[in-house]
MIVEXKE-853559 format. One line per field, with one value per residue (C-alpha): residue number from 1; residue in three letters; x, y, z. Coordinates in pm, 1 decimal, always signed. Each point is the difference from the previous one (the first is absolute). Example, Ala and Ser with C-alpha at 12.3 -4.5 7.8 and 13.67 -1.06 7.14 Angstrom:
resi = c(1  2)
resn = c(ala  ser)
c1 = c(+1230.0  +137.0)
c2 = c(-450.0  +344.0)
c3 = c(+780.0  -66.0)
***
This chain:
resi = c(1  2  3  4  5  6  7  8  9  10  11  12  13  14  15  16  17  18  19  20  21  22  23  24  25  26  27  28  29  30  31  32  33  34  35  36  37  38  39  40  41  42  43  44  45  46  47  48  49  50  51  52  53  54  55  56  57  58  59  60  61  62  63  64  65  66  67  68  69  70  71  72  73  74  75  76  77  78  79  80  81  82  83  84  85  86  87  88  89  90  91  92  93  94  95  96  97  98  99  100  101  102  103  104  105  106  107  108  109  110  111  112  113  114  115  116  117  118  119  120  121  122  123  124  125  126  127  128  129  130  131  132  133  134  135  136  137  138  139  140  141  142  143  144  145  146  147  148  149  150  151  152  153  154  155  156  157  158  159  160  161  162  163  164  165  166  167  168  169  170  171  172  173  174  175  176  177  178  179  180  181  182  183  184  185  186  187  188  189  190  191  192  193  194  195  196  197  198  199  200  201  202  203  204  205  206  207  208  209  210  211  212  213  214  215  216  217  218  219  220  221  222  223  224  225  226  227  228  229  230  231  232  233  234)
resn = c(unk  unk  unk  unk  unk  unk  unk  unk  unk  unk  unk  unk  unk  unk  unk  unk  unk  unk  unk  unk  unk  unk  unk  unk  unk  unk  unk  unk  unk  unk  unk  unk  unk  unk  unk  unk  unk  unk  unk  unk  unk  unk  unk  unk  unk  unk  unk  unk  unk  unk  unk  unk  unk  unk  unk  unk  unk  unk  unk  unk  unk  unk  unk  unk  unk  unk  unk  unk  unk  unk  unk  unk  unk  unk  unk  unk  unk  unk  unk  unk  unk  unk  unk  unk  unk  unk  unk  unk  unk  unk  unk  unk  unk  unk  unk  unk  unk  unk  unk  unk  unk  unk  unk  unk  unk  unk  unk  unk  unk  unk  unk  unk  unk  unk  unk  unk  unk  unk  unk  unk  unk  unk  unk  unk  unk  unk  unk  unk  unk  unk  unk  unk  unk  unk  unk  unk  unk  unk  unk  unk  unk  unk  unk  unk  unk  unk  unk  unk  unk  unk  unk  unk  unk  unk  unk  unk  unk  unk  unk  unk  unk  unk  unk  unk  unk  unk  unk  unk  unk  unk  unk  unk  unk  unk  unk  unk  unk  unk  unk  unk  unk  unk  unk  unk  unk  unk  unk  unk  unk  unk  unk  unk  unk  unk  unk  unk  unk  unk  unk  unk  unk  unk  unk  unk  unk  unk  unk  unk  unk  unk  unk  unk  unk  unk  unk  unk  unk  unk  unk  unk  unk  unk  unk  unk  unk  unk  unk  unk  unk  unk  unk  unk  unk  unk)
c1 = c(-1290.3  +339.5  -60.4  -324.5  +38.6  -310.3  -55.7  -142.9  -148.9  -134.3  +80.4  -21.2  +380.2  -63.2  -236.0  +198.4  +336.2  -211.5  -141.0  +322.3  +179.4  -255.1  -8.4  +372.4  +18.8  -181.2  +186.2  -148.3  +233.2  -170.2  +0.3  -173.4  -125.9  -186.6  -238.7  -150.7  +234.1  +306.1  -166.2  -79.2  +365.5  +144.8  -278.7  +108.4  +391.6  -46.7  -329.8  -60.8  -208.9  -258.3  -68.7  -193.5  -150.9  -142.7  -332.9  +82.2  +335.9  +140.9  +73.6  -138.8  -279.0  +24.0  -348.5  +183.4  +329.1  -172.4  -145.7  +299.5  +197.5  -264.8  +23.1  +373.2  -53.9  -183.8  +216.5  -251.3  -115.2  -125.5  -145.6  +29.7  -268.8  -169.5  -317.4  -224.1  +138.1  -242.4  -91.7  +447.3  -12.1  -264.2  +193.7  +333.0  -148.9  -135.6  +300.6  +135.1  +146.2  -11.8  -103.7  -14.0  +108.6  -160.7  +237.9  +99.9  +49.7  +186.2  +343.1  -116.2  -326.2  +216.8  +234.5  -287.2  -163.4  +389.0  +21.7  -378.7  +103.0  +331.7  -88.8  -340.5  +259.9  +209.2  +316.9  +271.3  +34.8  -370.8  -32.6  -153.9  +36.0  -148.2  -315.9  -159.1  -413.1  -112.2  +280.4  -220.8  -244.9  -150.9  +293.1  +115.3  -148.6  -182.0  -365.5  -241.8  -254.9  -186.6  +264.7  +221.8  +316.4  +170.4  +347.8  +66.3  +333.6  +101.1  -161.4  -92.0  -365.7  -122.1  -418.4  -76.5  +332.4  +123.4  +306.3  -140.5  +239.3  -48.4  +245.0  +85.8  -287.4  -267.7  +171.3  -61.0  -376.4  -111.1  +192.0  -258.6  -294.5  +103.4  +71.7  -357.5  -257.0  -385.9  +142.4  -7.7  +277.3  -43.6  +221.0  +161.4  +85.6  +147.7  +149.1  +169.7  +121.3  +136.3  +97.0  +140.1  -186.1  -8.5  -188.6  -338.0  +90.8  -189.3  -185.4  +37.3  +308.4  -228.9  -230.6  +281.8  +163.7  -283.3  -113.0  +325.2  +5.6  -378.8  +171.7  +244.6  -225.4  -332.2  -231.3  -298.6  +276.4  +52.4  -353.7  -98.4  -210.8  -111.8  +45.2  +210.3  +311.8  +78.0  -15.7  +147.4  -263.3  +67.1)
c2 = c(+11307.7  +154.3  +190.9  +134.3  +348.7  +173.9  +360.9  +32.3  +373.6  +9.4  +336.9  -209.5  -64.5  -301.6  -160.0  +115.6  -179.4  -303.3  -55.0  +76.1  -275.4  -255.1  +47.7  -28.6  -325.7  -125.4  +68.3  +364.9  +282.2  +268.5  +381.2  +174.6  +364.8  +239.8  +164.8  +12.0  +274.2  -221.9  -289.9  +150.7  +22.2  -288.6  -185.1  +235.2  -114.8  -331.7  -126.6  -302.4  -308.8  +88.5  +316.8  -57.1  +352.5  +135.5  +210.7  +274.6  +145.2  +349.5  +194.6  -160.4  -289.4  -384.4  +39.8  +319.9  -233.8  -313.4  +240.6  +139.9  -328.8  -99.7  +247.9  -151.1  -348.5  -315.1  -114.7  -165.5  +234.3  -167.8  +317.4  -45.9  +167.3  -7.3  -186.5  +325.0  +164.7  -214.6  +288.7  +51.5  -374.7  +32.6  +355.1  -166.6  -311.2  +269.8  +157.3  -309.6  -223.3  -348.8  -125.2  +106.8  -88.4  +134.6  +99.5  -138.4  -254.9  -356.0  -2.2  -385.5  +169.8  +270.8  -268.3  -199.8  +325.8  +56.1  -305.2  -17.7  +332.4  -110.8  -359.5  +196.3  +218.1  -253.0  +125.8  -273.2  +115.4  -164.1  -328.2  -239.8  +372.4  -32.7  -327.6  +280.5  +49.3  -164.2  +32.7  -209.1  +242.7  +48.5  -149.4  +64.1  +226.6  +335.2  -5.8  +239.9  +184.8  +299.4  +261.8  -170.5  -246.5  -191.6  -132.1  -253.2  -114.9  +356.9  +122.7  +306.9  +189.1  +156.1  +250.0  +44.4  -22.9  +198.1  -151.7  -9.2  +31.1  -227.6  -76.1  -388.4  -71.8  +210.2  -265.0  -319.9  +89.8  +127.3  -394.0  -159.4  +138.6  -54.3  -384.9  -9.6  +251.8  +15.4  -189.9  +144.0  -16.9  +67.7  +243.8  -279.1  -146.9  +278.0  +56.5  -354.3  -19.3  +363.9  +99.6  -358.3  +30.5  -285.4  +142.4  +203.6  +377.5  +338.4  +43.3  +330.6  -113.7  -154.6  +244.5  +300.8  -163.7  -121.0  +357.3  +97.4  -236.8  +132.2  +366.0  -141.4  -302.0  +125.2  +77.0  -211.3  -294.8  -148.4  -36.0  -24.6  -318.0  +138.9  -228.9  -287.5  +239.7  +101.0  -136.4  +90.7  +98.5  -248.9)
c3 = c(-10796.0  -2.9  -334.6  +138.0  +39.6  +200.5  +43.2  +393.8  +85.5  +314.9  +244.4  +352.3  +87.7  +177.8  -221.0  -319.2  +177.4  +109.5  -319.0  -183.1  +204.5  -4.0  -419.0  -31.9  +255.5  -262.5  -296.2  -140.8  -104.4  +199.8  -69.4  +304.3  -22.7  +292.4  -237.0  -361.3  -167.4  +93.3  -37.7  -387.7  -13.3  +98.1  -239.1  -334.1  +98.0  +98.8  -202.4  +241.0  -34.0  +206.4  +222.6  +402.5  +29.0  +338.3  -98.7  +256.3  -89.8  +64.3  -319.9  -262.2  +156.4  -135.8  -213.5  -195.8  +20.7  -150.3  -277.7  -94.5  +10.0  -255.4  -275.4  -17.3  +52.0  +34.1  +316.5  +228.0  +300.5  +337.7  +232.0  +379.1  +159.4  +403.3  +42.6  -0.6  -303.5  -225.8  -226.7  -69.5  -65.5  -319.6  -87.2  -8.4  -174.6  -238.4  -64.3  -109.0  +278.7  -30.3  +342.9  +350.5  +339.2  +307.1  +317.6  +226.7  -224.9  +42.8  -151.2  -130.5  -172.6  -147.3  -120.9  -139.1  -196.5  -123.6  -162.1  -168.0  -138.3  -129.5  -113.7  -188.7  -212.0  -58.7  +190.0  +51.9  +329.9  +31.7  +160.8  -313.8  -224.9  -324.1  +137.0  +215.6  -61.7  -318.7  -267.0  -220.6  +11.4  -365.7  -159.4  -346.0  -230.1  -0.4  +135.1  -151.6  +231.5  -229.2  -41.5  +247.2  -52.6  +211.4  -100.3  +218.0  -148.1  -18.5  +302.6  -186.3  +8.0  -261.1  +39.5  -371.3  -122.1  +235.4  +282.6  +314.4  +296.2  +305.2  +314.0  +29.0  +248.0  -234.2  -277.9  +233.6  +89.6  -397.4  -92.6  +287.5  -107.0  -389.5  +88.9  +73.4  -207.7  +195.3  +304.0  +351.2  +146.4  +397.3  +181.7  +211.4  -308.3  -165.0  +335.6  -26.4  -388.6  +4.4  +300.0  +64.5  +362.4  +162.9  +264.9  +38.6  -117.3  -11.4  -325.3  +0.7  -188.7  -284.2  +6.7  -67.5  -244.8  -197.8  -22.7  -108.3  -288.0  -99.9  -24.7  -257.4  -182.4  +20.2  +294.4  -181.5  -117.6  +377.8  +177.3  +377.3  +91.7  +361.6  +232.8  -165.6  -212.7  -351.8  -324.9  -330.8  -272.9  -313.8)
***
């Protein structure tokens, strides 16, 4: 993990130091900042493998942060956010984070979501990087949907001809539900093969992300099967 270089905003001194510590024990290169505007900085001058953004931060907060962070880059985003701040969690996810951790949080469950993150875009500082997910997903080939392509040796998009732009994890869940056309595929599931979660996780995750992709796909070309999960329209 020594090459790992993580970008940690958080404005509580003690859990900003704790954190910081606990990340570098284990082998991260860790840039702390106090607030969003610095934290902006330090991300522009350092462009880190992965950014740990608090939702409440003075200055600029973490949602605004994350958004920002991803009209430059793809880097994956994890949002730390309290318990009751549910409604920061789907703004942040909408904005374009990656995952979420809620505080207080376990330094072995932030370790955990690290890795899945890292080992899902295929950062060598990723335990098993590169065999996260399903990397055979709809191998070889571009699939044909309607107007939509999917490249799968390129891992390129294209809407009527037209590049599409997705982040890494958009990428990972369009290749699951290509790999299987008409088949639902159940939240847990998704949950499992593209968030790498080994464990029971919130939805909501699913759920924001799928809605993202509809924004950029199609909103008619992923449907909702209430009560069981999504399927791709063949």
């Amino acid at each position: 993990m020594a090459e790992t270089h993580v970008l940690f905003v958080e404005d509580d001194d003690v859990i900003r130091e704790a954190t910081q510590l606990a990340l570098e024990r284990d082998g991260f290169t860790v840039t702390a900042m106090p607030d969003g505007l610095s934290g902006l900085d330090a991300f522009r001058a350092n462009r880190p493998d992965i950014a740990l953004l608090d939702v409440m931060l003075p200055g600029m907060d973490g949602v605004s942060l994350c958004r920002r962070i991803r009209d430059e880059s793809t880097v994956p985003v994890i949002m730390l956010s309290a318990r009751a701040d549910s409604i920061d969690v789907v703004l942040g996810l909408e904005a374009g984070a990656d995952d979420y951790v809620t505080k207080p949080f376990d330094g072995s469950v932030l370790m955990a979501r690290i890795r899945a993150v890292l080992r899902r875009f295929g950062h060598a500082g990723g335990a098993g990087a590169g065999d996260g997910g399903r990397e055979d997903a709809a191998a070889g080939g571009v699939l044909a949907f309607g107007d939509l392509e999917v490249d799968t040796d390129g891992m390129e998009v294209r809407k009527a001809g037209a590049p599409v732009a997705l982040t890494p994890t958009e990428m990972r869940l369009l290749l699951e539900f290509s790999s299987a056309p008409g088949t639902v595929l159940s939240r847990d599931k998704l949950l499992e093969r593209v968030w790498d979660y080994g464990w029971g996780g919130d939805t909501r995750v699913v759920d924001v992300h799928v809605q993202r992709l509809r924004t950029k796909i199609g909103q008619d070309r992923i449907e909702t099967v209430r009560g069981f999960g999504y399927k791709l329209k063949g």
